[in-house]
N, C-alpha and C positions, 0 to 999 in steps of 0.2 A: 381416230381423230385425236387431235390435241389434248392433252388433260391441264389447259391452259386454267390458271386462279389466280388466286390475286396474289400470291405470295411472289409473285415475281413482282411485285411493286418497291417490295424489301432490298431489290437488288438497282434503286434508284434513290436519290435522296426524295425523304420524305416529309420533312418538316422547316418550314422555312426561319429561318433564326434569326428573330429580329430581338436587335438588343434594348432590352428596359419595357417589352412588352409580352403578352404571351407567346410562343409559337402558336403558328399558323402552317395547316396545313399544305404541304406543296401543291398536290395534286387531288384534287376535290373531284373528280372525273376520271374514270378512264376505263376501258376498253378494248376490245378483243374482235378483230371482223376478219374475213374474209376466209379461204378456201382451208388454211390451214387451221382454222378454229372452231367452221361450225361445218356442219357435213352438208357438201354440194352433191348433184345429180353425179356426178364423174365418179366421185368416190364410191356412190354406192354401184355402179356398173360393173368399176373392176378398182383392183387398188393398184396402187401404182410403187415403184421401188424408190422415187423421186420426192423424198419429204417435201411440201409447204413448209415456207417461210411464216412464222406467225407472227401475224403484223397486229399490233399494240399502235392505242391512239394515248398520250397523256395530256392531260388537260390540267395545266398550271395557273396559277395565281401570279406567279411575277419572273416573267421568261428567261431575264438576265440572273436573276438569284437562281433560277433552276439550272443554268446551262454554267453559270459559275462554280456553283457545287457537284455538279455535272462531271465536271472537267475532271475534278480534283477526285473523282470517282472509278469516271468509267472514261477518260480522255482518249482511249484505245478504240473508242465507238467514231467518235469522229475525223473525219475527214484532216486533209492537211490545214484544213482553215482554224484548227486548234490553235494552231501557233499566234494565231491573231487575237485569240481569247473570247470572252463571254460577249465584249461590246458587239464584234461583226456580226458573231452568229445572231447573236437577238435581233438587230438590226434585219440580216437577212433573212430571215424568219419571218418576222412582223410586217416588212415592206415591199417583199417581194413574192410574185405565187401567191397559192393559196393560203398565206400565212401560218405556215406549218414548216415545222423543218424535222428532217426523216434522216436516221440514223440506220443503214440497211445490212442486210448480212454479219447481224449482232450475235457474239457468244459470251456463254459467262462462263466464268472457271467452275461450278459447281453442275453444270448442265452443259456439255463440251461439244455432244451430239446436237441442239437445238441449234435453228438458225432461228433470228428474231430480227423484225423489222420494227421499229416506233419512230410513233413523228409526236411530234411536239408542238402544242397551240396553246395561247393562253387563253383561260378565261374569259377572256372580255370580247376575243376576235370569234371566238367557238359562237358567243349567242349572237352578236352580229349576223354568222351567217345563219345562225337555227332561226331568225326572227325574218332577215332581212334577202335571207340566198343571195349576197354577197359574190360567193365565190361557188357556192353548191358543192365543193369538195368534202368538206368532211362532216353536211348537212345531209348530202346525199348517202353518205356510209349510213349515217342514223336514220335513214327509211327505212332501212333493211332489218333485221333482227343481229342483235351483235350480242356478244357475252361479256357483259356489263362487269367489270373489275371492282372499281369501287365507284362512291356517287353520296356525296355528301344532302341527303336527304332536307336536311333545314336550309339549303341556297334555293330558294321559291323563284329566284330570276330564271334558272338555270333548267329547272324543272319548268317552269311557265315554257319558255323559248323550246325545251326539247318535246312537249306535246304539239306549241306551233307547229313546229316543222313536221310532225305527223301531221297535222289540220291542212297543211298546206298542198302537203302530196299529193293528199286525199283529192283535194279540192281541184287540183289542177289535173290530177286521173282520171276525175267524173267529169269534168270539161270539155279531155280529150276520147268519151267511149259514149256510147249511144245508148241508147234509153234501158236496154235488157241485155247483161253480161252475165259471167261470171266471174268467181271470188277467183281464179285463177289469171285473167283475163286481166281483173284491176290490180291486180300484185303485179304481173307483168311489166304492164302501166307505170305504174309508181315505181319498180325496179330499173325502169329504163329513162327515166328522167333524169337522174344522174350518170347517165352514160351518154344521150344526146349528143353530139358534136364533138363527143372527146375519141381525140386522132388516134388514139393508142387501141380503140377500138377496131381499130383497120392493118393497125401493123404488130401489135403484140398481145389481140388476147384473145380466149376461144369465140367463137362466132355464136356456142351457143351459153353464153357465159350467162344471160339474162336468164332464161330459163332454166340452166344447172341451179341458180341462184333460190329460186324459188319453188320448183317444182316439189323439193324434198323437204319444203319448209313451209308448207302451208298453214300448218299450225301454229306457227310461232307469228308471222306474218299476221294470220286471224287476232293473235293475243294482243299484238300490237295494235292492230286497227277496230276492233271492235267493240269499244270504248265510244269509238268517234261513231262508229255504223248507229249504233244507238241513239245518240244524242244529235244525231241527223234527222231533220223532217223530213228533208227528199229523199230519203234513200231507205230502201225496204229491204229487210234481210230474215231470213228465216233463222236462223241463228245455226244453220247447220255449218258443217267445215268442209269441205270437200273441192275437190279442183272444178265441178261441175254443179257445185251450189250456184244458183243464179239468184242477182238479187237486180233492183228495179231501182230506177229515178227519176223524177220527174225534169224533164225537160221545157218547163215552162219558162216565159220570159223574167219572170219573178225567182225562180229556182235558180237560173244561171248567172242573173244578176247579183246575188246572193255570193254566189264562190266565187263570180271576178273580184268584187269588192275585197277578197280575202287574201286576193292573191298578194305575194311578196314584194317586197318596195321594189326590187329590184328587176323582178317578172314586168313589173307594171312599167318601169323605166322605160324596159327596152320596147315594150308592146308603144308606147307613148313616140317614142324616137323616130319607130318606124311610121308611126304615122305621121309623125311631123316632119320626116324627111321627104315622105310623098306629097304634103301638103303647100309644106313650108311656111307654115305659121300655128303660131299658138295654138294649142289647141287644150279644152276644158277634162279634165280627169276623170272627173263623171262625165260628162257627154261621150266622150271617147269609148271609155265602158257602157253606157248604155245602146250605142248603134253596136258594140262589139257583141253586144246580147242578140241580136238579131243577124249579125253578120254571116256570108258563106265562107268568108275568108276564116271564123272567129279558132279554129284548131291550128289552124298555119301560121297564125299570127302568135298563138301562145307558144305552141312547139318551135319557131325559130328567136321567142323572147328565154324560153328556156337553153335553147342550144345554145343559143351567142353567149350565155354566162358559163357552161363548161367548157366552151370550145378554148374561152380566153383563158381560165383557171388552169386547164388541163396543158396547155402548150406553156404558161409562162414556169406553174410547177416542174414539170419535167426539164426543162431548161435550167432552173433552180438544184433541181438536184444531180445534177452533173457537177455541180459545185460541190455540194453538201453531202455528196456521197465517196464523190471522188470519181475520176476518170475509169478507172480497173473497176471498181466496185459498179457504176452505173454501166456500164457494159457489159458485167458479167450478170445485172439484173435484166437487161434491155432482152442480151441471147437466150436467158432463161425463159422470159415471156413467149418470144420466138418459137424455142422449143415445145412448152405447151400447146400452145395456137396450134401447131404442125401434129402433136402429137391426137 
């Protein structure tokens, strides 16, 4: 696996240089996810001769100062849209997609053999979707276990919004599984809500990508979530770890009402929509959620309020980076996916 640290931060500008005040940190956040980083079910069956891409999330303070010092750094990462300068890209970044812009099939001159993927988001859109699942792109990376780069400790906004976004998982996992599971069972759950409706799961990635995901990571997943198991009334756990630990919850009309209430502005949007498009009138927030507490419909109604937010993030993103990666480069990631899927 990766021996990914944080010293690869050094090879980004780091300090934002404002004149007649302190510097300020660029990038207060960032991180490490997916196949090339932490070790999947695939890796451990057989290894493969075909490095991962190690894909990097940086999480900035002021997008145009980052992609303007950017430029003048590493301008070799970005697409032809350089020539336009820092204004387009921030611009396309911030307004378009998942508010994120990805820099793919990166090399640095001191690490020649690495291929590096990172996207870029600033601050302020990251806790939006950690609070609000906005877009559930890069809220849904942070359900998962990732290897945390750096993370400026004294930002309490940032930290508050990134344990939300654990409470929310949680909350909409126990929603959609029945009264007695397993710890296997709810990682599953919580894994597959940010993959819901996104198309790319049909044309370029393994089928058992959900499950590679978690099966070899149950531990870290536990470390992650069992903070919350605790500080849950409904929900019983023995504190053991194992893919066949079972734990319990109460499915009473009190208990469910409890985690709709909790659910994300933007879960609750679309749950709201649908029902107002069947109705076709007003309809009350709480009342809607209270009949939703008793409802047979009440798993269909949250799983297709969750899908419509990846289905839209996932198609406008990918369209986005055809821009932002380039023609060549975004097809030579599209065939690569392909390739794994097949393999």
């Amino acid at each position: 696996m990766s021996s990914l640290s944080a010293d690869i931060l050094h090879r980004f500008p780091l300090t934002l240089k404002q004149t007649g005040h302190d510097d300020q940190a660029h990038i207060p956040f960032a991180f490490g996810y997916g196949s090339g980083v932490l070790k999947q079910q695939q890796d451990i069956e057989k290894s493969s001769k075909n490095q991962n891409q190690i894909d990097l999330i940086l999480v900035v303070q002021n997008s145009f100062k980052f992609h303007e010092e950017n430029l003048q750094m590493n301008s070799q990462h970005y697409s032809f849209l350089r020539h336009f300068g820092p204004s387009l890209i921030t611009r396309l970044q911030e307004t378009r997609g998942a508010r994120i812009y990805f820099n793919p099939y990166v090399k640095f001159s001191d690490d020649p053999n690495t291929l590096y993927k990172y996207g870029v988001i600033s601050r302020r859109h990251l806790i939006r979707d950690l609070l609000d699942w906005e877009t559930l792109y890069v809220a849904g990376r942070l359900q998962k276990p990732v290897r945390v780069l750096q993370i400026d400790e004294s930002d309490q906004d940032l930290i508050y919004a990134l344990k939300t976004n654990l409470s929310s998982a949680l909350h909409i996992a126990l929603l959609l599984l029945p009264e007695e599971f397993t710890l296997k069972d709810l990682f599953l759950k919580i894994t597959s809500l940010s993959y819901q409706g996104d198309f790319r799961m049909y044309v370029g990635e393994n089928k058992n990508k959900i499950s590679n995901i978690v099966v070899p990571q149950i531990e870290q997943f536990a470390d992650l979530y069992s903070p919350l198991f605790l500080n849950d009334n409904h929900l019983f756990w023995n504190k053991t770890r194992t893919v066949d630990t079972v734990l319990k919850q109460e499915v009473t009309p009190t208990a469910i009402f409890k985690r709709l209430l909790a659910l994300p502005k933007h879960v609750i949007f679309n749950i709201m929509e649908s029902t107002k498009f069947k109705t076709r009138q007003y309809q009350d927030t709480e009342e809607v959620i209270r009949r939703l507490c008793v409802s047979t419909q009440r798993t269909d109604k949250i799983e297709h309020a969750v899908r419509t937010i990846v289905t839209r993030s996932s198609i406008t993103q990918t369209l986005k980076g055809v821009l932002t990666a380039g023609f060549l480069r975004s097809s030579r990631y599209a065939l690569a996916k392909l390739k794994k899927m097949i393999r």
